[in-house]
C-alpha positions as CSV (number, residue, x, y, z in Angstrom):
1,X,-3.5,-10.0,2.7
2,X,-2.2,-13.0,4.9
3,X,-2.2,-12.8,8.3
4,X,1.1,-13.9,9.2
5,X,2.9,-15.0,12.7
6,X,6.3,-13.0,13.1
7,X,7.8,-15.6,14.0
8,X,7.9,-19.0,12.3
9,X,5.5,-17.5,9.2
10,X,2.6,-19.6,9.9
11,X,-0.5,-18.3,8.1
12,X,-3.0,-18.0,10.4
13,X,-5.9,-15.6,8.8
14,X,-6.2,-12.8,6.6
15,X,-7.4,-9.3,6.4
16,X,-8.9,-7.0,3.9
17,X,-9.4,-3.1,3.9
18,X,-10.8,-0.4,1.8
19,X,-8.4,2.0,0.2
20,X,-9.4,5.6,-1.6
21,X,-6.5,7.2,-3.3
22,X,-5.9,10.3,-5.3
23,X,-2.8,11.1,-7.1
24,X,-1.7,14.5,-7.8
25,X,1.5,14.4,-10.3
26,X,3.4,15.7,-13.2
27,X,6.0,13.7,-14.9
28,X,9.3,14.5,-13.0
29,X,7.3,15.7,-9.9
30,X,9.7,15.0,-6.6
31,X,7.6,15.5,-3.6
32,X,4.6,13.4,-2.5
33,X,1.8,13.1,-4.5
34,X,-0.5,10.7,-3.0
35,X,-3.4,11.5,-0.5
36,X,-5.8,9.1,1.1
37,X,-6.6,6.5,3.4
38,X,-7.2,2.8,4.2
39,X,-10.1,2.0,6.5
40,X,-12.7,-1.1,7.1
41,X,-10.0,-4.1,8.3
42,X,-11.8,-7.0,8.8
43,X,-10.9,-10.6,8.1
44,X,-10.5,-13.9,10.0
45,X,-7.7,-15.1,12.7
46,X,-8.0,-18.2,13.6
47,X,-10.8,-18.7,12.0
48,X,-12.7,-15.9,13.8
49,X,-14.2,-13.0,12.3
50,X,-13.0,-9.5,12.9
51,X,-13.0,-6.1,12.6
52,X,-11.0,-3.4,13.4
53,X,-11.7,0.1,14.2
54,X,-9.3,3.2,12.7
55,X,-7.9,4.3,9.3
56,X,-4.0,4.8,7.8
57,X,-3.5,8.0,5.8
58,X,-0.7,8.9,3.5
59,X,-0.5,12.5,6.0
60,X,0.2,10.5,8.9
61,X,2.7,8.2,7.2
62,X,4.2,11.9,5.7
63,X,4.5,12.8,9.6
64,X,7.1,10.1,10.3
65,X,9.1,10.6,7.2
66,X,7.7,7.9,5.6
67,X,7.1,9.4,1.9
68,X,5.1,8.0,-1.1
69,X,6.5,8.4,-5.0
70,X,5.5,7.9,-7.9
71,X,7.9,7.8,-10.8
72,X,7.5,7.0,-14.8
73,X,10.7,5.5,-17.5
74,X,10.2,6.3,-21.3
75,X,12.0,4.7,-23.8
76,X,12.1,5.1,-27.6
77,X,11.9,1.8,-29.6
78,X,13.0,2.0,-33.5
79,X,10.1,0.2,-35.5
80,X,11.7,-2.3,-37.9
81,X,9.2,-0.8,-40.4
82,X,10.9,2.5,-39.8
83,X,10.5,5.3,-37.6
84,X,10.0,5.1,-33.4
85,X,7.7,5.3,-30.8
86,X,7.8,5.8,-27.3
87,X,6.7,3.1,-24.0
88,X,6.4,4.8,-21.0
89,X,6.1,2.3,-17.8
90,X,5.0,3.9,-14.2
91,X,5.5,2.6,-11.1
92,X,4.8,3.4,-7.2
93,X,5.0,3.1,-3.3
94,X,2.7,4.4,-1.6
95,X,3.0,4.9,2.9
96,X,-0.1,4.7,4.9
97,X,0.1,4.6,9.0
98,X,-2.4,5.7,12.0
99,X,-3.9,4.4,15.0
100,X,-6.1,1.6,14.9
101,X,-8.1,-0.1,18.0
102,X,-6.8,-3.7,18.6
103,X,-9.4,-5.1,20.9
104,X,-8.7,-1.9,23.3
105,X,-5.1,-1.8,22.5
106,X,-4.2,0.9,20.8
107,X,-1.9,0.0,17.5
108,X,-0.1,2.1,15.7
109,X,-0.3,0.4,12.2
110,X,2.4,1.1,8.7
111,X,1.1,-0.2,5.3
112,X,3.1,-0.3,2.3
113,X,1.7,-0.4,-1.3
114,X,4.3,-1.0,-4.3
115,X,3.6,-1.5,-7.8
116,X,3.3,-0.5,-11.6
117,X,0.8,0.8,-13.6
118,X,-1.3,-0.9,-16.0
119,X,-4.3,0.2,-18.9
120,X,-5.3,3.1,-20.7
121,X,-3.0,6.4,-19.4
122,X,-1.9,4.3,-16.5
123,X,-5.8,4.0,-14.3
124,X,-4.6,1.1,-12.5
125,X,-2.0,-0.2,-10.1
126,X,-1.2,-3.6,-8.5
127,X,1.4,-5.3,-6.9
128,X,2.8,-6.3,-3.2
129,X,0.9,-4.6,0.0
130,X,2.1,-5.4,3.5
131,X,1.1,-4.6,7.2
132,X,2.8,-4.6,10.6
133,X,1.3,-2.9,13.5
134,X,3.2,-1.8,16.5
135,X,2.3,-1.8,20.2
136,X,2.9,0.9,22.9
137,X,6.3,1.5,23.7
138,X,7.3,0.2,20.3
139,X,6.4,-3.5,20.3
140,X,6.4,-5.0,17.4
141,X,3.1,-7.1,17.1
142,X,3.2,-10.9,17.0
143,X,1.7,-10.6,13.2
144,X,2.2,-8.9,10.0
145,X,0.5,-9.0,6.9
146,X,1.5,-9.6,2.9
147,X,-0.3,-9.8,-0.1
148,X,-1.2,-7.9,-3.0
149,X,-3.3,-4.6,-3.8
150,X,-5.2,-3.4,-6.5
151,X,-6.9,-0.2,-7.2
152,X,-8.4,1.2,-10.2
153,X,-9.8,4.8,-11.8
């Protein structure tokens, strides 16, 4: 993702992470069915390496109300060469948060993953990821991230 100032937008780095999902759902299912985490930040700020300590899970995102979903539209098509068949399309958002050690600041830290599915029974999803971390007291931080996500059975 791009390493973003909050104000004015100026790119000024970017960061990557590891993510390790599992999904647990059946077509119509309302609660959450995601579990996991995103660890291993690192990337560049002003053109300085990082890293930073600490993980997101979906459990602590759960524990502010901040739920994931998963949900699937079918729709029959009429074949011009007669009879139907069914496209189903799947889509997602998936909430990660946690603590995360900012150079000895403590972070609190929201992700956001949103997307569709893609191949063979759906093993894949990509689209739009972001970040913003939050200070103590509730300060927002002076950047956010955006970019995209991709993960993959």
């Amino acid at each position: 993702m791009d390493l973003r100032e909050t104000n004015g937008g100026a790119i000024v780095g970017e960061v990557l992470a590891d993510l390790e999902l599992t999904a647990d759902w059946t077509d119509g299912q309302a609660g959450n069915p995601w579990s996991g985490k995103a660890d291993n930040f690192r990337g560049t700020l002003n053109k300085n390496d990082f890293a930073i300590a600490g993980d997101l899970t979906v459990a602590k995102a759960e524990a502010k109300s901040l739920t994931s979903a998963i949900g699937r539209t079918s729709n029959t098509i009429n074949l011009p060469t007669g009879g139907s068949t069914t496209v189903s399309t799947g889509s997602t958002m998936i909430q990660l948060s946690g603590e995360v050690d900012n150079d000895g600041t403590p972070t609190t830290v929201l992700m956001s993953l949103g997307g569709g599915f893609f191949g063979s029974g759906g093993q894949a999803i990509s689209g739009p990821a972001s970040l913003q971390g939050f200070r103590s007291g509730g300060i927002r931080s002076d950047l956010i991230a955006a970019g995209d996500f991709y993960a993959t059975q």
